[in-house]
C-alpha beads as a LAMMPS data file, in Angstrom:
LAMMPS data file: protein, C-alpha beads

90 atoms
89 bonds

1 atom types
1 bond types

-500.0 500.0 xlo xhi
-500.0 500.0 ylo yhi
-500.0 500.0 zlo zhi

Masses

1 110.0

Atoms # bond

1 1 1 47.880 57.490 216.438
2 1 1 44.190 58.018 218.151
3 1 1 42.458 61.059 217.230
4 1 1 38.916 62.347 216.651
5 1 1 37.316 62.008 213.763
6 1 1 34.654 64.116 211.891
7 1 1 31.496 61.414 213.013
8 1 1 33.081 61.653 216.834
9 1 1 33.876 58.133 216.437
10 1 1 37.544 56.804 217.875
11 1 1 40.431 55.534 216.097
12 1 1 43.573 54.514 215.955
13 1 1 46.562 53.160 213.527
14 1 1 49.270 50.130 213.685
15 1 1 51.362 48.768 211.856
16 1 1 51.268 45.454 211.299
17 1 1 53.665 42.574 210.178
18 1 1 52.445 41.540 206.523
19 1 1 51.336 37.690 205.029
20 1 1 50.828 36.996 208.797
21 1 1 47.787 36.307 210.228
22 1 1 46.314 39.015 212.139
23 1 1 43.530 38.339 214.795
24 1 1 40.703 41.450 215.643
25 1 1 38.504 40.770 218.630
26 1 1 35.322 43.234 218.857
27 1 1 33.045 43.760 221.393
28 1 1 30.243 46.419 221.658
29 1 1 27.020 46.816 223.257
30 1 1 23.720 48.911 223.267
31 1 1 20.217 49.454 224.875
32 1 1 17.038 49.257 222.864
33 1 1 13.933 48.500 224.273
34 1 1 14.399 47.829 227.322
35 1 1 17.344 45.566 227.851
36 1 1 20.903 45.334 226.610
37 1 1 22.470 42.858 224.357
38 1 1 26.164 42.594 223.199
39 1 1 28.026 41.279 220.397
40 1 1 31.725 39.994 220.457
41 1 1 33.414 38.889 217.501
42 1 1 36.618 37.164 217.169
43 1 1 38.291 37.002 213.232
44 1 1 41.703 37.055 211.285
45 1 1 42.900 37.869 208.105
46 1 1 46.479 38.107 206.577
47 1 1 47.390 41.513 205.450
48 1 1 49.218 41.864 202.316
49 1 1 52.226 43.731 202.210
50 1 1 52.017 47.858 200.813
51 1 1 48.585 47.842 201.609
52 1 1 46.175 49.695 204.206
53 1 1 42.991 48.389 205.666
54 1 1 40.270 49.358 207.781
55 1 1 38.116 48.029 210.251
56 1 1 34.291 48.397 210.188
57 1 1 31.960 47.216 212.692
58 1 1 28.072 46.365 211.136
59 1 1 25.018 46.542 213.708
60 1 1 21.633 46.078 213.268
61 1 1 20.497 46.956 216.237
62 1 1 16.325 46.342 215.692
63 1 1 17.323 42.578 214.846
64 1 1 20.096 42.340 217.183
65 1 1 22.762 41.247 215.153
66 1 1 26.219 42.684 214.628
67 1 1 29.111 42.191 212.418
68 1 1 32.534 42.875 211.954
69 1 1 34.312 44.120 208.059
70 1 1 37.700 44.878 207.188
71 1 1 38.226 46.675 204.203
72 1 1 41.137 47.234 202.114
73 1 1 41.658 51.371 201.356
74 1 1 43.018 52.186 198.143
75 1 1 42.177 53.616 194.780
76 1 1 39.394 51.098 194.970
77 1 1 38.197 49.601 198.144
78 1 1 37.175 46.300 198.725
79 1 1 35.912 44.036 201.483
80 1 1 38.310 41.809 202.778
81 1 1 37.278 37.986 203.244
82 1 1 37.450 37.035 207.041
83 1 1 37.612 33.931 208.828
84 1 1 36.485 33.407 212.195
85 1 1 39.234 32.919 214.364
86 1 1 38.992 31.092 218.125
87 1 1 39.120 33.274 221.343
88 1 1 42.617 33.103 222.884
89 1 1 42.257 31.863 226.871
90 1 1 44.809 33.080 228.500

Bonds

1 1 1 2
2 1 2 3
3 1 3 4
4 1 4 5
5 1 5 6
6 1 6 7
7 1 7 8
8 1 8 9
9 1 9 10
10 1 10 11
11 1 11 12
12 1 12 13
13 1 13 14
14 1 14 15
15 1 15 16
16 1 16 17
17 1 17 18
18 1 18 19
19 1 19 20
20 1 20 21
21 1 21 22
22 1 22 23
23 1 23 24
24 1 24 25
25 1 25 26
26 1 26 27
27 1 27 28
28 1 28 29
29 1 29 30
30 1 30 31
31 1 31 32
32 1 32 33
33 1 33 34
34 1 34 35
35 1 35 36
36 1 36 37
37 1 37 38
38 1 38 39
39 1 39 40
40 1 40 41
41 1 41 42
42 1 42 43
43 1 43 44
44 1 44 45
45 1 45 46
46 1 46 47
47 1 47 48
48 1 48 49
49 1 49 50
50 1 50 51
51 1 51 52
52 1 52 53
53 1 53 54
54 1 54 55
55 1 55 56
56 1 56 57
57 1 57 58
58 1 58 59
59 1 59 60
60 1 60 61
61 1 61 62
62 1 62 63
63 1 63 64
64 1 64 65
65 1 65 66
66 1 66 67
67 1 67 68
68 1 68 69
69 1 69 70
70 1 70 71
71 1 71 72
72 1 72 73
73 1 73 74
74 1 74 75
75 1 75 76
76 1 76 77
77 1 77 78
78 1 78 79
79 1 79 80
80 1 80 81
81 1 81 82
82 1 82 83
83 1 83 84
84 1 84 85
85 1 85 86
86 1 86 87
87 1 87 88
88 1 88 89
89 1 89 90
């Protein structure tokens, strides 16, 4: 369920089928010096069943570059591996 959080940042929960794959497309954009750039990213992973994950987006905007991480939330995080998935076209 959306809701605020404490850094004023947007969220929301699913649930989501587990040991299928599960596709995340992000897209964000800024302004810094001068122009705008964007960053999409498109990537799956399979979520294992029992456990919870979230998603964290990585931007550096003075090079330009952005990122996408999933990690998996429990008594001890850890990054997910991701693989790059293809843009759907319809």
């Amino acid at each position: 369920m959306p809701g605020p959080r404490p850094d004023k940042m947007p969220f929301a929960e699913f649930r989501v089928p587990a040991a299928a794959p599960l596709t995340l497309l992000y897209g964000y954009s800024w302004a810094a010096g001068g122009y705008n750039h964007g960053c999409t990213k498109v990537v799956s992973f399979s979520p294992a069943a029992g456990q919870a994950y979230e998603f964290t987006r990585v931007t550096i905007e003075s090079q330009r570059k952005c990122g996408v991480g999933v990690i998996r939330i429990d008594a001890t995080p850890e990054p997910v591996v991701l693989q790059e998935a293809p843009r759907c076209t319809s």
